[in-house]
N, C-alpha and C positions, 0 to 999 in steps of 0.2 A: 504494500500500500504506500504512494507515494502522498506528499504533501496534495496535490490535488484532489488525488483519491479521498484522501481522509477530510479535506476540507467538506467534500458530497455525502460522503458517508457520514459523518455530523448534522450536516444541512438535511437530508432527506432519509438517513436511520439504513440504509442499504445500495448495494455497487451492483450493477452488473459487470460483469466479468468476461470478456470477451474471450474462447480461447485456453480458457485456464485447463483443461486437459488435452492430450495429445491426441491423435488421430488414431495410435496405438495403443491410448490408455483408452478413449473411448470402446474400441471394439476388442478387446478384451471383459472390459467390465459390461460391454453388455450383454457378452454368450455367458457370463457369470448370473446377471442378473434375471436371463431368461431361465438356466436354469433353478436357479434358486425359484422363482415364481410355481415352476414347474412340480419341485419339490413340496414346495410348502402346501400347494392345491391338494397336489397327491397324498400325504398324509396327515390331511387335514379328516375328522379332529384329532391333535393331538391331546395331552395331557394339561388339564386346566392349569393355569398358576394365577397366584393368589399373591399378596391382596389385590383388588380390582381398581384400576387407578381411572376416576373421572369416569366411571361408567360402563370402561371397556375392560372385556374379556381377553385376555389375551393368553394361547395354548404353548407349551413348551416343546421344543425336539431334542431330548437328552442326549440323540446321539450327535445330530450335526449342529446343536449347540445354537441355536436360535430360536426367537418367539417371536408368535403370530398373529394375528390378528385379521378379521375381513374375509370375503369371499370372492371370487370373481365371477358378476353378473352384471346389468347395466345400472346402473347409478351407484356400483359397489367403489370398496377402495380395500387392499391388502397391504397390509406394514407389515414387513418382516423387521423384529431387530436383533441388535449383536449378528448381524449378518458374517461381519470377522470371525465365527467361530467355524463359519458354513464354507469358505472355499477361500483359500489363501491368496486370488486372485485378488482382494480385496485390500490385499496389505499396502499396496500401493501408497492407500489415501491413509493410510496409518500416519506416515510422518512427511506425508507429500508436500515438498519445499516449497512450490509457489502459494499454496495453501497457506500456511505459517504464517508465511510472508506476512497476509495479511492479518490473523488470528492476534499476530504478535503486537499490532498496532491498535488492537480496538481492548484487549487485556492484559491489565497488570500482573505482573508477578507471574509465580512459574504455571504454564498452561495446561491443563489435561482435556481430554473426549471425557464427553459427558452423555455422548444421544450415537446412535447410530439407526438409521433408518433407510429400508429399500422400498419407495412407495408404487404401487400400481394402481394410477386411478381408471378404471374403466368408463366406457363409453355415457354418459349422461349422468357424470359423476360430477359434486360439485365439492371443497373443500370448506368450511366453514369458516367465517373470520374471526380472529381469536386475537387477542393482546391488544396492544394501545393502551395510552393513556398513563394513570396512576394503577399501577399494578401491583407497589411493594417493593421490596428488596432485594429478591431472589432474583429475579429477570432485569433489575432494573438498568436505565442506561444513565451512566454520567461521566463527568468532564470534570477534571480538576489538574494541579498544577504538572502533574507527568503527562498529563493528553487524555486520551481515552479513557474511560475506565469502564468495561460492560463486566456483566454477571454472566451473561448466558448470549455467544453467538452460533449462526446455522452458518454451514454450505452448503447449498442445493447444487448439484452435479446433473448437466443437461446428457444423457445419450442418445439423445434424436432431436430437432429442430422439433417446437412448441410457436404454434402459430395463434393466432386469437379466437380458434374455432376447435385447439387442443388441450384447452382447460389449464390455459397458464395459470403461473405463479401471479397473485395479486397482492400487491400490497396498497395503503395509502401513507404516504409519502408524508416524515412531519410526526406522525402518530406516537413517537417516542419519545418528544419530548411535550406532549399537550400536559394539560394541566387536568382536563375534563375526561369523563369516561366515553367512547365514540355512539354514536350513535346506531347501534346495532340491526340488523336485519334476520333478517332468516335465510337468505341467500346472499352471498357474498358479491354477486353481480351487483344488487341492489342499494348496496350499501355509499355512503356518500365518501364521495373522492377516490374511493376503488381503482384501481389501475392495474390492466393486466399487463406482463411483463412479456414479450415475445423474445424468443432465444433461438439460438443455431445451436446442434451437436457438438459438445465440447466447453458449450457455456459454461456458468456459475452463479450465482447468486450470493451474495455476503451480506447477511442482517442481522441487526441488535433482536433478540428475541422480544423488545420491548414495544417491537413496531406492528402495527395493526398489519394482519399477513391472512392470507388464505389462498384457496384455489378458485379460479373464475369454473361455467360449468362446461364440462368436455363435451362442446356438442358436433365432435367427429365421429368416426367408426371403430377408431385406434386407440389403445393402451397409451397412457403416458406416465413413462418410467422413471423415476431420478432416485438420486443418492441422496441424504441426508446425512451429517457430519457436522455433530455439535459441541462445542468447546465452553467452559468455564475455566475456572481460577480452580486450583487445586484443591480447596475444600469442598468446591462442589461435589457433591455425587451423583451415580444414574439420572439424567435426565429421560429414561427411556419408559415408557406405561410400565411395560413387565416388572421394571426393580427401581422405580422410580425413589430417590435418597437412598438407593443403598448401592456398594462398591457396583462396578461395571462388571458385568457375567462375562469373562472370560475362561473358555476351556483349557486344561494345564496343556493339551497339544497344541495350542493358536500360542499362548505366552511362551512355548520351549521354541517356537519358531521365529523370535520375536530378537532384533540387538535391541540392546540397554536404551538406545535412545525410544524404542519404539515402547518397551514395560513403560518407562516412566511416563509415557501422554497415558495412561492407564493408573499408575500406582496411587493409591490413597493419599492424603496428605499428612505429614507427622505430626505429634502436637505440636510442636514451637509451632506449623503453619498454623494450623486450626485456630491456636491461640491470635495470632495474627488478626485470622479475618474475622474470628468474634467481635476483638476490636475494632475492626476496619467498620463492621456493621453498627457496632454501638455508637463510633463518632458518626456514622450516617446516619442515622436513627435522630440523632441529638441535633445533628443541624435541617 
């Protein structure tokens, strides 16, 4: 993220990302992501897990080490998460450097994944809008004298061009630093200042999870697939439904495949950290 970059990305709460995967990272990760689709379909139901976070059910696969969630039908959607336990292909976006790049400018102090997600929206599927506004502490987005300081950012990973009739990525632009809660709809087309994002294969997305986000409604014939790749500050935990606040589900065969640099965007935080960000949050809190 350079100075310009981050200037937009302050201004309007998320970057498009021209390009930010290779032509070879793209179609790798999408014979990955079609299989996995294929998988999770296929041995769907799996085994319940608990507790149920925000409503959703989500099944576990003990052996290829991912949960599920969704069905595929029209107006469905299927999340896989902890997709890294499912096919090493994956490992890529583990410590993927242009990636960082930017992570490293919008979070203070040491970074870890928090979310991993493979979403399949089907055919007259819409995404719901969710965040904006005053949300709290946990997601929240702010600025002070090192630069950036966010709780919780996404990448969204394009592997196919997403046109305005493919149930792009929507966000409205601003919405992470209002003061007001937005004005909500029931569909995300609907809602005010809404804007859907059109992408080419290879794209990106980079947003404070603070900003009013959802998906406009897929009204083509085609699946649309992307990656999800979420970052916090080290005392974060699971942002993912299945273990949501608790350590990241990593299988001991994904972490034995893994260098040091790749464990530690994984590793918990020690207490010296923890103690940190208690702090960090109480003087937030207080001002």
């Amino acid at each position: 993220m350079d100075d310009a970059e981050r200037f937009e990305f302050d201004r309007q709460g998320y970057l498009v990302i021209r390009g930010l995967l290779s032509a070879e990272e793209v179609g790798r990760l999408s014979v990955a992501v079609d299989k996995l689709e294929e998988h999770a379909l296929a041995h769907a139901p799996m085994q319940a897990r608990k507790p149920v976070v925000w409503g959703l059910v989500t099944r576990h696969d003990p052996t290829r080490g991912y949960h599920g969630q969704g069905r595929r039908a029209r107006g469905e959607t299927l999340i896989v998460e902890d997709f890294w336990n499912a096919d090493p292909t994956f490992d890529v976006l583990v410590d993927h450097a242009p990636t960082l790049r930017y992570v490293e400018r919008a979070i203070q102090g040491r970074v870890t994944i928090n979310n991993s997600e493979a979403r399949y929206r089907y055919p007259g599927n819409c995404t719901g809008a969710h965040m904006g506004g005053p949300i709290g502490s946990k997601y929240r987005y702010g600025v002070n004298a090192q630069g950036i300081d966010c709780m919780m950012v996404r990448m969204v990973y394009f592997l196919h061009d997403v046109g305005p009739e493919d149930g792009p990525f929507s966000v409205v632009p601003g919405t992470h630093k209002s003061a007001f809660g937005p004005p909500a709809r029931d569909l995300p087309d609907d809602e005010p200042g809404m804007i859907g994002l059109s992408v080419r294969s290879g794209d990106a997305v980079f947003f404070t999870e603070n900003l009013r986000h959802g998906g406009l409604a897929n009204r083509s014939e085609r699946s649309r697939r992307t990656l999800h790749v979420g970052y916090g500050p080290a005392w974060m935990m699971s942002q993912n439904f299945s273990t949501m606040d608790q350590p990241q589900y990593l299988l001991p065969a994904t972490l034995a495949r893994y260098s040091q640099r790749q464990r530690a965007l994984f590793q918990p935080v020690c207490e010296a950290e923890l103690e940190r960000a208690r702090e960090r949050l109480e003087q937030t809190a207080a001002s």
